[in-house]
C-alpha positions as CSV (number, residue, x, y, z in Angstrom):
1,X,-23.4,5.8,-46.0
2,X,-23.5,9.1,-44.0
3,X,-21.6,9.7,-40.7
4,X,-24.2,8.7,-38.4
5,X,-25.5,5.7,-40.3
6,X,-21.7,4.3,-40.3
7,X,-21.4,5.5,-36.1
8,X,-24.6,3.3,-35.6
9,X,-22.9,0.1,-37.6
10,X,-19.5,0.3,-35.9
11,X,-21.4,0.9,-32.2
12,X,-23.2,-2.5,-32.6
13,X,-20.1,-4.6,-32.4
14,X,-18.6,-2.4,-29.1
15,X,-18.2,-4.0,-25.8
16,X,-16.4,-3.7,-22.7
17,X,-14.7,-6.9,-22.2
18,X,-11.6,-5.7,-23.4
19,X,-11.8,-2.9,-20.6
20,X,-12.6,-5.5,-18.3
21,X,-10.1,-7.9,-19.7
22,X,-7.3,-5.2,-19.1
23,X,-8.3,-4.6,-15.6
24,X,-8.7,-8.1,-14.5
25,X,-5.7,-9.5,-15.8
26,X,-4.0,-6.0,-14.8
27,X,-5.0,-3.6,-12.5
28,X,-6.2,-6.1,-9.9
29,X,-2.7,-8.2,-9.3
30,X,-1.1,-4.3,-9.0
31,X,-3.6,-3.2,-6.3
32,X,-3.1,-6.7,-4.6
33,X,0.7,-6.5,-4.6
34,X,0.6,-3.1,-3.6
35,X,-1.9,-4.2,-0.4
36,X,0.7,-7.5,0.3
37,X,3.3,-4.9,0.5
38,X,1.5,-2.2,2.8
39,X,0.5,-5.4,5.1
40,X,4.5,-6.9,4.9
41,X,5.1,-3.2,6.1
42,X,2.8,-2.7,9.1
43,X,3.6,-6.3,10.3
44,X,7.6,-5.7,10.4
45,X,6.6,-2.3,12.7
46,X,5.0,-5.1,15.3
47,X,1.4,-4.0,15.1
48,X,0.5,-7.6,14.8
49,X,-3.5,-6.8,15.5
50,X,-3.3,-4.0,13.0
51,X,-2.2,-6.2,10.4
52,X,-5.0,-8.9,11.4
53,X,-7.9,-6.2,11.3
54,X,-6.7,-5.0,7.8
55,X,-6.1,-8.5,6.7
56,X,-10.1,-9.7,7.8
57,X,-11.0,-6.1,5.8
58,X,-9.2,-7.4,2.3
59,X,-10.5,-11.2,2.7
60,X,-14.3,-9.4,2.7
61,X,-13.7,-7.0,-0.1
62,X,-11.5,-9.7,-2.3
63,X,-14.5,-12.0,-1.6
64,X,-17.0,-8.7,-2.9
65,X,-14.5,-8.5,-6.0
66,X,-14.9,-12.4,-6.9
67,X,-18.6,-12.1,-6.5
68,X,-18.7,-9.2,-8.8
69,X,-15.8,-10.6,-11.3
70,X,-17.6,-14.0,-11.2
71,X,-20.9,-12.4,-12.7
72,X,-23.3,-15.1,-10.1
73,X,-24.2,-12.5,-7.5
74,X,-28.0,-13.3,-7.9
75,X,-26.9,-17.2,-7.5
76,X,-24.7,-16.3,-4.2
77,X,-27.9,-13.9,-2.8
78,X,-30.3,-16.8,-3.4
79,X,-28.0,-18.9,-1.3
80,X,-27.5,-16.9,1.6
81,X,-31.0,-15.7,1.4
82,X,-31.7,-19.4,1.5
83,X,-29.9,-20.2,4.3
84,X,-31.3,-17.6,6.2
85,X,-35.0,-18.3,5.3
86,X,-35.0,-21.9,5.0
């Protein structure tokens, strides 16, 4: 076998989902900790409504990450399209 014929068998069984793996079961948890943490912060300095505005902010964007960790976007779309369109 030459070079690229043995590059061409070896790229056929690559994925990502250890990548992905890694991150999800990784890199996630971190970034949510470190957001807890920054919230636990702002709240003990008293700004009560800053802490509520920031908090609204994660619950949409942790509700985009399950969407796009979940893999059924199109499922959710047809749904709300559905609701809005009868």
């Amino acid at each position: 076998m030459t070079g690229p014929e043995v590059l061409a068998l070896y790229a056929q069984g690559l994925s990502t989902n250890g990548l992905q793996g890694w991150i999800q079961n990784n890199v996630v948890p971190l970034v949510l900790l470190g957001i807890a943490i920054i919230l636990l912060w702002i709240g003990g300095r008293g700004d009560n409504a800053g802490v509520a505005r920031r908090s609204v902010g994660l619950l949409i964007g942790l509700v985009a990450l399950g969407i796009a960790v979940s893999g059924n976007g199109p499922q959710i779309g047809n749904f709300l399209a559905g609701l809005l369109v009868g």
